[in-house]
C-alpha positions in Angstrom: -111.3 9.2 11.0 -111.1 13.1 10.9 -114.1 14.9 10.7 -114.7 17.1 7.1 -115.0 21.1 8.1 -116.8 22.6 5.1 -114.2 25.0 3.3 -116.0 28.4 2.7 -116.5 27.4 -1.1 -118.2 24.7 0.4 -120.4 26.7 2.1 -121.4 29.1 -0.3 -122.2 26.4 -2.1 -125.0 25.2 0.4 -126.2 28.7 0.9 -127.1 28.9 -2.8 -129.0 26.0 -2.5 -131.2 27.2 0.2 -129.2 25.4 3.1 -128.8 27.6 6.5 -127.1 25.6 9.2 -123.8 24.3 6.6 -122.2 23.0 10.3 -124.1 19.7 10.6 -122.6 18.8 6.8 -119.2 17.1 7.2 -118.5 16.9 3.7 -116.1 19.4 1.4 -115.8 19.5 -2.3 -113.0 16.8 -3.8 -113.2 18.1 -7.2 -115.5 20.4 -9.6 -115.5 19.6 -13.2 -117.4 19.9 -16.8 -119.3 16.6 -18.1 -116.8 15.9 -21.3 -120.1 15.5 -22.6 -122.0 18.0 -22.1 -119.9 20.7 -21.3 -123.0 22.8 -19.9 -123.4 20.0 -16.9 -120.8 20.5 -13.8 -120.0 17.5 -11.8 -119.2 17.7 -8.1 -117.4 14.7 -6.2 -117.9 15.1 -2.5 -115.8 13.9 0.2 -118.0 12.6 3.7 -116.4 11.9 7.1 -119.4 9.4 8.0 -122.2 7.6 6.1 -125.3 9.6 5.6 -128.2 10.5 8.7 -131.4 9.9 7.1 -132.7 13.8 7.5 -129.9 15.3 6.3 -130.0 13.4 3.2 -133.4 14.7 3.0 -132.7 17.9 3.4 -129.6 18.0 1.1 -131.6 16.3 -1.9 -134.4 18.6 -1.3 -131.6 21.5 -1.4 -130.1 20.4 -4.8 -133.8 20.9 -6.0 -133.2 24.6 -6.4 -129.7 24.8 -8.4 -130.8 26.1 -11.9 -128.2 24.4 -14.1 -127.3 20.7 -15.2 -125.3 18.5 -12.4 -124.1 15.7 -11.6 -122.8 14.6 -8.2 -120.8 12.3 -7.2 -119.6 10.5 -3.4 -116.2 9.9 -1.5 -116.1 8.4 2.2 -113.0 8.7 4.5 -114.8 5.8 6.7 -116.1 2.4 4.7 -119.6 2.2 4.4 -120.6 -0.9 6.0 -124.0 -2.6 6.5 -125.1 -1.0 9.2 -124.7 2.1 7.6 -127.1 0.9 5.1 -129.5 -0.6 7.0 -129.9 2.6 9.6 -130.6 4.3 6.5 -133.0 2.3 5.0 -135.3 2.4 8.5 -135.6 5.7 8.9 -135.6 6.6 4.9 -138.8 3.7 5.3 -140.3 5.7 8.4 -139.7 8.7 6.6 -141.8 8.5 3.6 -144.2 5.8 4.3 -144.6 6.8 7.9 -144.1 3.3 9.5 -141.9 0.6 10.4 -140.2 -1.9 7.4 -142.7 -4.8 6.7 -139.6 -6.5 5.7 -136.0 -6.9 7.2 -132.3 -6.4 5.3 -129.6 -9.0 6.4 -126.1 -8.9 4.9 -125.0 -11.3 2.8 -121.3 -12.0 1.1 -119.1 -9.2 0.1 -121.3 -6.3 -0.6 -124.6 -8.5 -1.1 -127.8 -7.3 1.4 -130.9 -10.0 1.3 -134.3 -8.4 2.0 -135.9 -10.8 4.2 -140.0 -10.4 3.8 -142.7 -12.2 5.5 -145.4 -13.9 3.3 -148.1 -11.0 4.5 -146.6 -9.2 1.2 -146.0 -9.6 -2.2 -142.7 -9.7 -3.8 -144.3 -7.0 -6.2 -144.7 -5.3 -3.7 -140.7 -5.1 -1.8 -139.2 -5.0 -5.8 -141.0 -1.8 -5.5 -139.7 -0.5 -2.0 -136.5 -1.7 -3.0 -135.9 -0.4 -6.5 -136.6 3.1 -4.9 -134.1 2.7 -2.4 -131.3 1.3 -4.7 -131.4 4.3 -6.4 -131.2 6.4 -3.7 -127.8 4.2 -2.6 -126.5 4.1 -6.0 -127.0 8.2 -6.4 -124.7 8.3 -2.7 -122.1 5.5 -4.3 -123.0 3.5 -1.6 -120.9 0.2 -2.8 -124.0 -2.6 -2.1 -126.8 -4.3 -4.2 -130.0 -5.7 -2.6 -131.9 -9.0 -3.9 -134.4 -11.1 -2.4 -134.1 -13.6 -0.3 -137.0 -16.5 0.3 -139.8 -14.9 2.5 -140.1 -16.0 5.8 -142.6 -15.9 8.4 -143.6 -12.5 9.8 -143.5 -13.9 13.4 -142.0 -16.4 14.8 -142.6 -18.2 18.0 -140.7 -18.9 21.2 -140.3 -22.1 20.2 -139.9 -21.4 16.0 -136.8 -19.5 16.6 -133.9 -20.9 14.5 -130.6 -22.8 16.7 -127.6 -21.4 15.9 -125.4 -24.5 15.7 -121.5 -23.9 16.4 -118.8 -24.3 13.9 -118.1 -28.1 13.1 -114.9 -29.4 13.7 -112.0 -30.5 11.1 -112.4 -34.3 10.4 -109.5 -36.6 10.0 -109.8 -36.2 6.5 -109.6 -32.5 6.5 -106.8 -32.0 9.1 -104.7 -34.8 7.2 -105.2 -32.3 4.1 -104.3 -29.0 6.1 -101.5 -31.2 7.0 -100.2 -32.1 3.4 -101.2 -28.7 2.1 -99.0 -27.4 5.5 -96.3 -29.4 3.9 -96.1 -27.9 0.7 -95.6 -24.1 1.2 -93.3 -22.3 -1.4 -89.7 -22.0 -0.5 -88.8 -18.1 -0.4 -85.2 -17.2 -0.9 -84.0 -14.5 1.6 -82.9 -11.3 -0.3 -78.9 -12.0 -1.5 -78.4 -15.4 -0.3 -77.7 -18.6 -2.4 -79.8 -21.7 -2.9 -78.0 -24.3 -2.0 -80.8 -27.4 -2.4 -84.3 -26.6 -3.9 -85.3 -30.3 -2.2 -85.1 -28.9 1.4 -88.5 -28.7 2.6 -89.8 -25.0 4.7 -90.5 -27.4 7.5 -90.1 -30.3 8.7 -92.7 -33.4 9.6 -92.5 -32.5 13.0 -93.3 -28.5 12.7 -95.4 -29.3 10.5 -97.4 -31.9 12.9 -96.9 -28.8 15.1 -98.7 -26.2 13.2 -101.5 -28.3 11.7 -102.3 -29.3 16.0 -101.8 -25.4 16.3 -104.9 -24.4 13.7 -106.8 -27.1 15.2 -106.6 -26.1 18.7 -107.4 -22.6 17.4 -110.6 -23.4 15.9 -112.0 -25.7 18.3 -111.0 -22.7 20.7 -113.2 -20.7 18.6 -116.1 -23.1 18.1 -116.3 -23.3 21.3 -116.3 -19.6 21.9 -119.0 -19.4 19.5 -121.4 -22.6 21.3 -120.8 -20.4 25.2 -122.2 -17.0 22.8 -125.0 -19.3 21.7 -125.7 -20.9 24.8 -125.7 -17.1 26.5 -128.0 -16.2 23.5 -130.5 -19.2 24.1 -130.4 -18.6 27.6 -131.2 -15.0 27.6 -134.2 -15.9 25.0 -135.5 -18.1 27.3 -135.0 -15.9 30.3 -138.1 -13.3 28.6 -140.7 -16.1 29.0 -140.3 -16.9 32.6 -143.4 -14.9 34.4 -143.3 -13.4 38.1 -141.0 -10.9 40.7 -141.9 -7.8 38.8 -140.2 -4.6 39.4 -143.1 -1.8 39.3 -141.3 1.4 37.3 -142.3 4.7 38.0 -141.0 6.0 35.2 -140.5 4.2 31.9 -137.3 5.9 31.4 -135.9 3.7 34.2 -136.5 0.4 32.4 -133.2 1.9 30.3 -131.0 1.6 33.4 -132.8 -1.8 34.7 -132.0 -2.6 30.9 -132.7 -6.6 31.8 -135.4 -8.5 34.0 -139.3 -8.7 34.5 -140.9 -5.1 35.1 -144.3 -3.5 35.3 -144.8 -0.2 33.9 -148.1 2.1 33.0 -148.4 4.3 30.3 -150.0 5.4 27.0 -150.3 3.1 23.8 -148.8 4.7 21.0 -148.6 3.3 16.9 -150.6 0.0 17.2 -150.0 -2.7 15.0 -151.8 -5.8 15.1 -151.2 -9.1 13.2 -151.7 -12.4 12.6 -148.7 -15.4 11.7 -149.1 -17.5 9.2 -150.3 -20.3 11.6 -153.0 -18.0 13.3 -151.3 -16.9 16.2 -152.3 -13.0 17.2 -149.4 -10.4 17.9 -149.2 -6.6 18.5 -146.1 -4.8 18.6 -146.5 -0.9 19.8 -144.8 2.2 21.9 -145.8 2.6 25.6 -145.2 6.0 26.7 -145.5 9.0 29.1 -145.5 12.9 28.1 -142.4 14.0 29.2 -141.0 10.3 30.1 -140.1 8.5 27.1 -141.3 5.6 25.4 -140.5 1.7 25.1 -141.3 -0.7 22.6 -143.2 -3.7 23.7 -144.3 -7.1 21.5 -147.1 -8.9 22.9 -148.6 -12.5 22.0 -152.2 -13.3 22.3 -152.3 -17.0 24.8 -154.8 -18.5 26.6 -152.5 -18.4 30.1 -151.3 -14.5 29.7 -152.8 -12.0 27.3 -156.5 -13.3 25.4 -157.0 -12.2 21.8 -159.8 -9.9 22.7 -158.0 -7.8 24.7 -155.2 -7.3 21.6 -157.6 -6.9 19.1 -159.7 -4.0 20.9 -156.1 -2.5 21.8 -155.5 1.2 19.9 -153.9 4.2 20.0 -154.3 6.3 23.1 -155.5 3.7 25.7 -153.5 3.8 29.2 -152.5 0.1 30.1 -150.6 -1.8 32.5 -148.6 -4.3 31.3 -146.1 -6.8 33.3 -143.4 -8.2 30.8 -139.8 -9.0 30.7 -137.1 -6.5 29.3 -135.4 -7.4 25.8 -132.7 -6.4 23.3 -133.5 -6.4 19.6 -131.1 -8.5 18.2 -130.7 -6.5 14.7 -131.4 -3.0 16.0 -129.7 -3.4 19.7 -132.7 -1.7 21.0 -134.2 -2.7 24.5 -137.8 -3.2 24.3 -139.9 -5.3 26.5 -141.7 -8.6 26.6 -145.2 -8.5 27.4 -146.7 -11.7 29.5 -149.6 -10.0 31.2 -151.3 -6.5 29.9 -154.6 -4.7 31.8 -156.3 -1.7 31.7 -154.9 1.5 33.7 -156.9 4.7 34.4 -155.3 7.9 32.7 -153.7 10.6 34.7 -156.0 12.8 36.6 -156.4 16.3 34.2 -154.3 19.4 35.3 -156.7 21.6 37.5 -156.2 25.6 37.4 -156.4 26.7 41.6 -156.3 30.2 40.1 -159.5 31.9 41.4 -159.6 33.8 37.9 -159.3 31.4 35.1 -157.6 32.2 32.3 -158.6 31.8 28.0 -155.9 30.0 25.9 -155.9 32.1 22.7 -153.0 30.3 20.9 -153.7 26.5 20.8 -151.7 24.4 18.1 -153.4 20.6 17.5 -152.0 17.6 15.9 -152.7 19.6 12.5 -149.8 22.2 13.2 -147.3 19.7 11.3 -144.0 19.5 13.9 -145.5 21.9 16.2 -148.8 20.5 18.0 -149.4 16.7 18.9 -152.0 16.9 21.3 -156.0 15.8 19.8 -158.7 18.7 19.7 -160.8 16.2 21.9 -158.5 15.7 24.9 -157.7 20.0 24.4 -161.3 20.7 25.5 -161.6 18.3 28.1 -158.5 19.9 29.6 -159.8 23.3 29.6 -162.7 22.3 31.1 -161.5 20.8 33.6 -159.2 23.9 34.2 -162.7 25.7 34.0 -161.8 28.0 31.3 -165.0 29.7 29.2 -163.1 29.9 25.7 -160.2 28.0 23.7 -158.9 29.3 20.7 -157.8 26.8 17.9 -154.3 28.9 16.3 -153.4 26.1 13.5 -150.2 26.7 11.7 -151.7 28.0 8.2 -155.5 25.8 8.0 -158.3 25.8 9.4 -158.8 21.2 9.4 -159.1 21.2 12.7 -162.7 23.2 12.8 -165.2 20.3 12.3 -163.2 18.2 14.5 -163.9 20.7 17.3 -167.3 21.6 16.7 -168.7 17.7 16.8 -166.4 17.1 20.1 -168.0 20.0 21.8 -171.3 18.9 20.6 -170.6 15.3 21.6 -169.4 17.3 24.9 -172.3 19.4 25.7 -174.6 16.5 24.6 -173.5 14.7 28.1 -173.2 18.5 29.8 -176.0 20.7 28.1 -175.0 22.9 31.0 -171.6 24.0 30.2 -170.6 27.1 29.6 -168.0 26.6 26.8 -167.3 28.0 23.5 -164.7 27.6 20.6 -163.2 30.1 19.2 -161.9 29.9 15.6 -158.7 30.9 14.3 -155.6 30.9 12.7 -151.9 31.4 12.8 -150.5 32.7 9.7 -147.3 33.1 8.0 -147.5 36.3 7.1 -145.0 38.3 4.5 -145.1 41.3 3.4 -144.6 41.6 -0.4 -141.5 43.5 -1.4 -141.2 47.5 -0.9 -138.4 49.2 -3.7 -139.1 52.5 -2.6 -139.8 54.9 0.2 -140.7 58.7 0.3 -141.4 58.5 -3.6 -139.6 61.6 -5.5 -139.8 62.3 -9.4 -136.3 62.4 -9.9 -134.5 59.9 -13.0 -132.2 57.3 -11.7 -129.3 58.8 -14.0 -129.2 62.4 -12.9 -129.8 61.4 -9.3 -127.5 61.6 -6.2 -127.2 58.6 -4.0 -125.7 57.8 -0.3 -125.1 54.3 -0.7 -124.9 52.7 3.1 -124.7 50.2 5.2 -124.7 49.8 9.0 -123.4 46.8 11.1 -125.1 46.3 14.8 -125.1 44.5 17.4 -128.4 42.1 16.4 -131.3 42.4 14.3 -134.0 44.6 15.8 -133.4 48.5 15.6 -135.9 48.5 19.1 -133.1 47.1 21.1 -130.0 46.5 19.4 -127.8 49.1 18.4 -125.3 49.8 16.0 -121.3 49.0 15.7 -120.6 50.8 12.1 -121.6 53.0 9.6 -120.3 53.0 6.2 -121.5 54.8 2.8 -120.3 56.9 0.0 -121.7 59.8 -2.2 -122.3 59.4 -5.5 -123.1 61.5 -8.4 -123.1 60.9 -12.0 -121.8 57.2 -11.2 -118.8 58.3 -9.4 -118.2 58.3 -6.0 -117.4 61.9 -5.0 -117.5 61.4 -0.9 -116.7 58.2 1.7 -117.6 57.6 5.2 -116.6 54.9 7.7 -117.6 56.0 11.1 -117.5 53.5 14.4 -120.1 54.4 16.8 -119.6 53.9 20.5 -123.3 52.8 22.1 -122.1 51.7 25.1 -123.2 47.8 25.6 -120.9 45.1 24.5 -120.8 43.5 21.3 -121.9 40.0 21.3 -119.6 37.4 20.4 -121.0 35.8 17.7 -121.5 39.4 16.1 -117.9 40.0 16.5 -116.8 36.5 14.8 -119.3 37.9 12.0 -118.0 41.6 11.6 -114.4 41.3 13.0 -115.7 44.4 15.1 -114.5 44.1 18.9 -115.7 45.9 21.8 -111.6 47.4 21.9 -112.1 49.0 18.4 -115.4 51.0 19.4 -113.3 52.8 22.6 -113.2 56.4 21.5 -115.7 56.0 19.0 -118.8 58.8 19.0 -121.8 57.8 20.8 -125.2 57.2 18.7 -126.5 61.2 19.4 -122.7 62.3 18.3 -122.6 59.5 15.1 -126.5 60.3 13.9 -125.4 64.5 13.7 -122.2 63.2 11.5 -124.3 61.2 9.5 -127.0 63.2 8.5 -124.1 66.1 7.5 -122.6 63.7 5.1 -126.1 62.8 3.6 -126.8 66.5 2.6 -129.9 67.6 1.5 -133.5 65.8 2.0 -133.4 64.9 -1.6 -130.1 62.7 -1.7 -131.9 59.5 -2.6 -130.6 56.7 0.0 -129.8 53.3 -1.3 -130.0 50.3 1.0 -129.7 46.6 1.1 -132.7 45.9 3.3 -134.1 49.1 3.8 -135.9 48.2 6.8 -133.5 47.6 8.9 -130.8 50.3 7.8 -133.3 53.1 8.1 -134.7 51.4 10.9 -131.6 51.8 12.7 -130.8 55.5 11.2 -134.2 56.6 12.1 -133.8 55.3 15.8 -130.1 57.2 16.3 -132.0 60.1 14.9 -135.2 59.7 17.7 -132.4 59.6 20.4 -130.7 62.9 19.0 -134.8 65.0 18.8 -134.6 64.8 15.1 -136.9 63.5 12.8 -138.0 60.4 10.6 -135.2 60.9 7.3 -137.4 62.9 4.8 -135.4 61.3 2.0 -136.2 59.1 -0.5 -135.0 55.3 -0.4 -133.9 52.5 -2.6 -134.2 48.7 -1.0 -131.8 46.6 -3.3 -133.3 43.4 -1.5 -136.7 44.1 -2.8 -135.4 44.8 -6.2 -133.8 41.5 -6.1 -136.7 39.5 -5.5 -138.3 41.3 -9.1 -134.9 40.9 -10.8 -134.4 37.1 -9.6 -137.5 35.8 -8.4 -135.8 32.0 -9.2 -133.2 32.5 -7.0 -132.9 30.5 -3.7 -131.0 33.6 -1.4 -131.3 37.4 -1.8 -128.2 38.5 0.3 -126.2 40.9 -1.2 -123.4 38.5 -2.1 -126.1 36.6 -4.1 -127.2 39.8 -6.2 -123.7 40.7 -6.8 -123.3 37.0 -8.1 -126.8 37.3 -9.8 -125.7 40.1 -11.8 -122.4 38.5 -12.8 -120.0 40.9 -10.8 -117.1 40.3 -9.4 -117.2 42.5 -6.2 -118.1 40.7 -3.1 -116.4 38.5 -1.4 -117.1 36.7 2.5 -113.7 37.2 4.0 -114.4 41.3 4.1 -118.4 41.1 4.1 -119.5 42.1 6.8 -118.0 45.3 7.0 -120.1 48.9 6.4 -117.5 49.9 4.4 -117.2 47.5 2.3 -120.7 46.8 2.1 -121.4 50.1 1.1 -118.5 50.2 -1.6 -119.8 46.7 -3.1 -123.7 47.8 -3.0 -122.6 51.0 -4.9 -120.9 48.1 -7.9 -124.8 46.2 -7.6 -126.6 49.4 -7.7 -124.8 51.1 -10.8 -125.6 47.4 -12.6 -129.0 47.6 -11.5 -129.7 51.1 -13.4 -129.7 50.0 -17.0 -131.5 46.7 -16.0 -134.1 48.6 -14.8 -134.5 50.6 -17.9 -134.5 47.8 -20.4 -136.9 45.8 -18.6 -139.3 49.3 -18.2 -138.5 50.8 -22.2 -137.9 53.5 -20.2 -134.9 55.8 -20.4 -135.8 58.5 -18.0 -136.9 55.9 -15.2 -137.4 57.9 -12.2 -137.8 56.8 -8.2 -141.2 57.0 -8.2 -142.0 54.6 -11.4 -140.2 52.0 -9.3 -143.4 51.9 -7.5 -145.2 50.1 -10.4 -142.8 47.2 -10.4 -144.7 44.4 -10.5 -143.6 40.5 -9.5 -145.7 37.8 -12.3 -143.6 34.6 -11.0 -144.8 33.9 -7.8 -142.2 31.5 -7.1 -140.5 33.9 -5.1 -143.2 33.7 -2.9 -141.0 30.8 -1.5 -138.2 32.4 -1.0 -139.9 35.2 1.1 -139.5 35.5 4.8 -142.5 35.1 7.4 -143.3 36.3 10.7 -146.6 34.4 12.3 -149.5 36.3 13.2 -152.8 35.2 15.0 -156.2 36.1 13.7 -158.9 35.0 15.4 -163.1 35.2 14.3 -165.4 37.0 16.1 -168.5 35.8 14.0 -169.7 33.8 11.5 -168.3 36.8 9.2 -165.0 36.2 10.6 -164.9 32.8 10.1 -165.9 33.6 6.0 -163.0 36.1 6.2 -160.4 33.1 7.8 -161.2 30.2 5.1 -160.8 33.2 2.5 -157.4 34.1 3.6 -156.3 30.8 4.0 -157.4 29.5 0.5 -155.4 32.8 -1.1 -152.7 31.7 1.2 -153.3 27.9 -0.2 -153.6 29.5 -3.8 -152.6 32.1 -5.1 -149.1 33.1 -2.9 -148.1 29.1 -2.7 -145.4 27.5 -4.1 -143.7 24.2 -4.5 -141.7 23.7 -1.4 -143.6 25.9 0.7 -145.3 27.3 3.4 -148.8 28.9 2.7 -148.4 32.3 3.3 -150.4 35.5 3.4 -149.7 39.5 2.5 -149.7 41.0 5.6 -151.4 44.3 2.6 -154.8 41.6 2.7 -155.2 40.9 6.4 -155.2 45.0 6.4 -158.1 44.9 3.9 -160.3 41.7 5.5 -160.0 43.2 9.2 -163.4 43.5 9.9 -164.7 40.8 12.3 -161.5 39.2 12.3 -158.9 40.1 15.8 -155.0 40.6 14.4 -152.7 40.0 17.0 -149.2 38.7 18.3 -148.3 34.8 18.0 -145.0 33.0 19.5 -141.4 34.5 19.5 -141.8 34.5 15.2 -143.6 37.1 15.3 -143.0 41.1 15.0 -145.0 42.4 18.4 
C-alpha cells in the first residue's frame, strides 16, 4: 500500500477549510463533480491510504463545517477496511464524545456484519441510540459494514463463567464418504485444442480419488488440532492470572511493558474509577494505575473474601495511591497488556517537591485542570505544593475563565482552618487570548483612493518577528492612476543564513543573496523608490512589512516611515468576515481574480504584482459599500465590522492579567464575560481586544504569558 501525498489542489483545499498541518492527511482528490441534481452542490470522492484515526476525523468533519456552499463527499480506500478498522474507531469516537470507555463490545460477524454485544446493565434503547449515531458516521466515510444487536450478555464474567472454545469437529464417515463421491464427480475440462476422445473417462480414478479425500482429512484434523494446542495455550495462560505469590516489585510501571507476563507488584496513583456489580452480585472495578511521568496500566480487580474485600473497592476513587500485587494480562479484543489484581492496599503518596532555595520564589502563571489540554493538576494538591515549597503567593492563570476561583478560595480556607498560622495568599487571575481588532490604516491622510499614489510591497525574511529576523527580498511597484509606472525587486544581503524551511518556502538560497546590498545599503534604495512622505503604502499585513521596513530604517539613523499605509489583511476581515483564511491568495480568490497562484507565491515580486491586482478590485468595493465616491484614506478609519464571526478567524497572542483587589477581580469576571459574549463565536476560543484591557487597567497587572505571547 502506497501512502496518498496530498497534490497541492488538495491542499488548498484543506487550507480553505481552516486546516493547517495538510501533512497528517493521506488522502488526494479522485474526482470533483456537479450533483446532476442540483447543479449548485459539488461532490468530492476522496481517495485514503489507511482507514480513518479517530481525531483526524474529528478534525476534518469539524473543517468541512466552514465551506460556504452545498457538498457532498464521498470515500475511496487503497487498503480494505476491515474490522478492526471499525472497531478502533468506534473506541476512541466513544471516548471522544462521551468521555469514557464502551458499555458495550462490537464482535464481527459474517461478511461485513458487526454484532454489538451489551451487558444487561443497559437498555437496548439505549445502544440503538449509540449505534444509529455511529452508523452514520461509517456510512458518511463509505465504510462497507452494518451493525445489529446481538443478545446481551453479562457485563462480567467470572474465572470460572468464561466460555470453552471447543476445536473443530472431525468429518464423520458419513461426511468423508460424501467428500469422496462429490471428489468423484468433478467436471471434465478439455485442454485448449485437443480432442475428446471418451466423455465416460472419469478426472480420477478410485484410487486418487481415495487419495485426495485421505489428503483433506488429514488436513483438517491437522488443523483441528492446531486449533485445540491454541486453545489449550489460551486456557492455560487464563488460568495462569489467578495463581497468587513470587511477585516481581516494579519500580516503574513502565517496566511491567517489558515483563509483559507474570505476577508483579507495583505502586501508583488511581486514575478513572469504575465500579460495578454482575448480574449475580459479584463486585468489580476496572481503572488506570499510574505515575507522573511513568505511564499507566490498566488493572481489573474482583472483590473475594481470600484477596480484595468489597469495602476496600467500594471506597476506592480517583486520586488514591495503592499497592496492588496482581498478575500481568493481554486483552484478548484490544491486545492491550493490563494487569490482574489478587491483592490491593494502601500506599503513602510521594513526599512533595521541597524548594532548598533560601529565597523562595511566587508562581505567577499556574494553569489547573480547567485550562482544557493545557493544566491537569487539582487547585487543592497546587497549594499544598507551594506550601510545602514555602512560597507566600500562587497565581491561578486559567486559559480564558475564572472556574477555578471558588475552588481555591474554600481549599485555602479548609487549609488555613487546620494552619490559621500560614502565611498564604491567592492571587486571582487570568490568561487571555487576546486579539487585536483589525487596523486598515496608519498615518491617516485626506487624500481619495482614486487620485492617490501607491507603493504596493512586499518583503520576504528570514522568520516572523522584525526584532530578530531579517529580511531576504523586497519587492513593490509604483502606481498612479491604476497603472504601474515604476518596479523594484531588490535582494538584500543581512548576513545570517536563511533557514531551510524558509528557503523550501521562498525558493530564496543563501547563494542568490551573495552580492546582494546589506539592510543600511537596501533601506537607502528603498526609501528613494518610495518618493515623497505622502506616497500611500499598501501592504498585506501591515505589521509585519512596516515592521520590518521601519527596523532597516533604525539600523540606517532614519526615522519611523511618515507615510500613510493600507493593510489589505485587515480589509479582508471587513470585506469577508465568513471566510475561514485571510492570506492573500484567499482575497485574491475572495474577490474572484485570477492572479495568484502557490508555485510563484512566495516571492516579493510577485506578491507585490498580485497585491497591486487585489488592491485595484478593492477600490470600487470600497466605494459601493461606503456611497461614497471620493473615499479618502482617512474615512477607512470608520470601517466598522457588524458580523462578529470573524472574531473566529482572528489570531491570538496570550496575555496574563492578574487582580490586585477586590476591584481587580470585578475588572477580570468583566473581561472575561465580554470575552464569553460579545467577541465569541461558534468554534472558538473566548477572546478579548487587547483596545479593552487598555481601558480596564486599573487594579488589574498586564503582563507576559508562555512562548504565545508578544513580550
Amino acid at each position: 500500500m502506497s501512502y496518498i501525498t496530498p497534490s497541492q489542489k488538495m491542499v488548498r483545499y484543506l487550507n480553505s477549510l481552516g486546516v493547517e498541518d495538510v501533512s497528517r492527511f493521506d488522502m488526494d482528490f479522485l474526482s470533483i463533480k456537479h450533483d446532476i441534481g442540483n447543479r449548485e452542490k459539488i461532490v468530492f470522492t476522496f481517495k485514503k491510504s489507511s482507514s480513518w484515526k479517530e481525531d483526524l476525523l474529528h478534525e476534518f468533519l469539524l473543517a468541512l463545517s466552514n465551506a460556504n456552499y452545498p457538498f457532498d463527499v464521498r470515500f475511496e480506500y487503497e487498503r480494505t477496511i476491515e474490522f478492526e478498522d471499525v472497531d478502533a474507531l468506534f473506541q476512541n469516537w466513544y471516548m471522544h464524545n462521551y468521555m469514557n470507555l464502551p458499555p458495550f463490545q462490537l464482535m464481527p460477524g459474517e461478511e461485513k456484519t458487526i454484532y454489538a454485544s451489551f451487558p444487561d446493565s443497559i437498555t437496548k434503547k439505549e445502544v440503538n441510540a449509540i449505534l444509529k449515531e455511529f452508523s452514520s458516521l461509517i456510512s458518511f466515510i463509505n465504510y462497507p459494514f452494518h451493525i445489529e444487536l446481538e443478545q446481551s450478555v453479562n457485563e462480567t464474567s467470572s474465572p470460572k463463567e468464561e466460555t470453552e472454545k471447543k476445536p473443530a469437529k472431525p468429518h464423520s464417515t458419513e461426511e468423508n464418504a460424501s467428500l469422496k463421491s462429490k471428489q468423484n464427480n468433478v467436471e471434465e475440462i478439455e485442454p485448449e485444442g485437443a480432442e475428446a476422445e471418451s466423455n465416460d473417462d472419469p478426472e480420477y480414478s478410485d484410487e486418487e480419488a481415495e487419495k485426495e479425500v485421505r489428503r483433506l482429512q488429514l488436513q483438517e484434523a491437522e488443523q483441528a488440532y492446531l486449533q485445540s494446542l491454541e486453545h489449550q495455550k489460551w486456557e492455560q495462560s487464563r488460568r495462569e492470572i489467578y495463581k497468587k505469590g513470587n511477585y516481581v516489585k516494579l519500580e516503574r510501571i513502565a517496566d511491567a511493558f517489558e515483563k509483559k507476563t507474570g505476577n508483579v507488584e507495583v505502586v501508583g496513583e488511581v486514575v478513572a474509577v469504575t465500579t460495578k456489580t454482575t448480574r449475580k452480585g459479584k463486585l468489580f472495578s476496572t481503572f488506570t494505575i499510574g505515575k507522573v511521568g511513568d505511564g499507566g496500566l490498566k488493572v481489573r480487580a474482583f472483590a473475594s473474601k481470600s484477596g480484595i474485600p468489597e469495602e476496600r473497592l467500594t471506597l476506592l476513587g480517583d486520586g488514591q495511591y495503592v499497592d496492588i500485587r496482581g498478575s500481568l494480562e493481554r486483552d484478548e479484543r484490544t491486545g492491550e497488556l493490563g494487569l490482574f489484581a489478587h491483592y490491593m492496599d494502601d500506599a503513602l503518596p510521594p513526599p512533595l517537591r521541597e524548594d532548598p532555595e533560601e529565597r523562595k520564589r511566587v508562581e505567577l502563571h499556574l494553569h489547573t485542570k480547567m485550562s482544557a489540554m493545557d493544566g491537569l493538576g487539582d487547585i487543592n494538591d497546587y497549594i499544598k505544593l507551594a506550601m510545602n515549597m514555602g512560597m507566600k503567593a500562587l497565581a491561578i492563570t486559567d486559559h480564558g475563565n475564572l472556574q477555578c476561583f471558588p475552588i481555591a478560595e474554600s481549599a485555602l480556607k479548609k487549609i488555613k482552618s487546620k494552619k490559621p498560622d500560614a502565611d498564604f495568599r491567592i492571587i486571582y487571575g487570568v490568561e487571555f487570548y487576546t486579539f487585536r481588532k483589525p487596523q486598515y490604516v496608519y498615518n491617516p491622510i485626506n487624500i481619495p483612493l482614486k487620485r492617490a499614489k501607491y507603493c504596493v510591497f512586499d518583503f520576504e525574511t528570514t522568520g516572523l518577528s522584525y526584532r530578530y529576523d531579517h529580511p531576504t527580498e523586497f519587492g513593490g511597484v509604483i502606481v498612479e492612476n491604476g497603472m504601474v509606472t515604476d518596479r523594484l525587486d531588490l535582494f538584500i544581503d543581512a548576513g545570517v543564513p536563511i533557514p531551510e524551511k524558509i528557503q523550501k518556502k521562498t525558493h530564496i538560497t543563501n547563494d542568490m543573496l551573495k552580492g546582494a546590498p546589506n539592510e543600511v545599503e537596501a533601506v537607502k534604495r528603498i526609501s528613494e523608490f518610495i518618493g515623497s512622505d505622502d506616497v500611500i503604502m499598501v501592504s498585506h499585513n501591515a505589521r509585519f512589512d512596516i515592521g520590518f521596513l521601519n527596523a532597516m530604517r533604525k539600523k540606517a539613523g532614519m526615522p519611523p516611515l511618515p507615510n500613510p499605509v493600507i493593510d489589505t489583511l485587515a480589509l479582508s476581515y471587513y470585506l469577508f468576515p465568513e471566510a475561514a483564511r485571510h492570506n492573500l491568495g484567499a482575497l485574491s480568490r475572495n474577490l474572484k481574480l485570477d492572479v495568484y497562484n502557490n508555485e510563484e507565491a512566495h516571492r516579493a515580486d510577485f506578491d507585490a504584482e498580485a497585491l497591486n491586482s487585489v488592491w485595484q478590485a478593492i477600490i470600487p468595493i470600497l466605494e459601493r459599500d461606503t456611497k461614497n465616491p471620493s473615499l479618502t484614506h482617512k474615512d477607512l478609519m470608520s470601517l466598522e465590522i457588524t458580523n462578529r464571526n470573524v472574531y473566529k478567524h482572528m489570531k491570538t497572542f496570550h496575555t496574563i492579567a492578574l487582580a490586585q483587589n477586590q476591584e481587580g477581580l470585578k475588572t477580570l469576571y468583566k473581561l472575561v464575560s465580554k470575552s464569553e459574549t460579545v467577541y465569541m463565536a461558534a468554534g472558538s476560543t473566548p477572546k478579548i481586544d487587547i483596545e479593552d484591557l487598555a481601558q480596564n487597567h486599573k487594579n488589574v497587572l498586564y503582563g507576559s504569558a508562555c512562548f504565545n505571547g508578544e513580550v
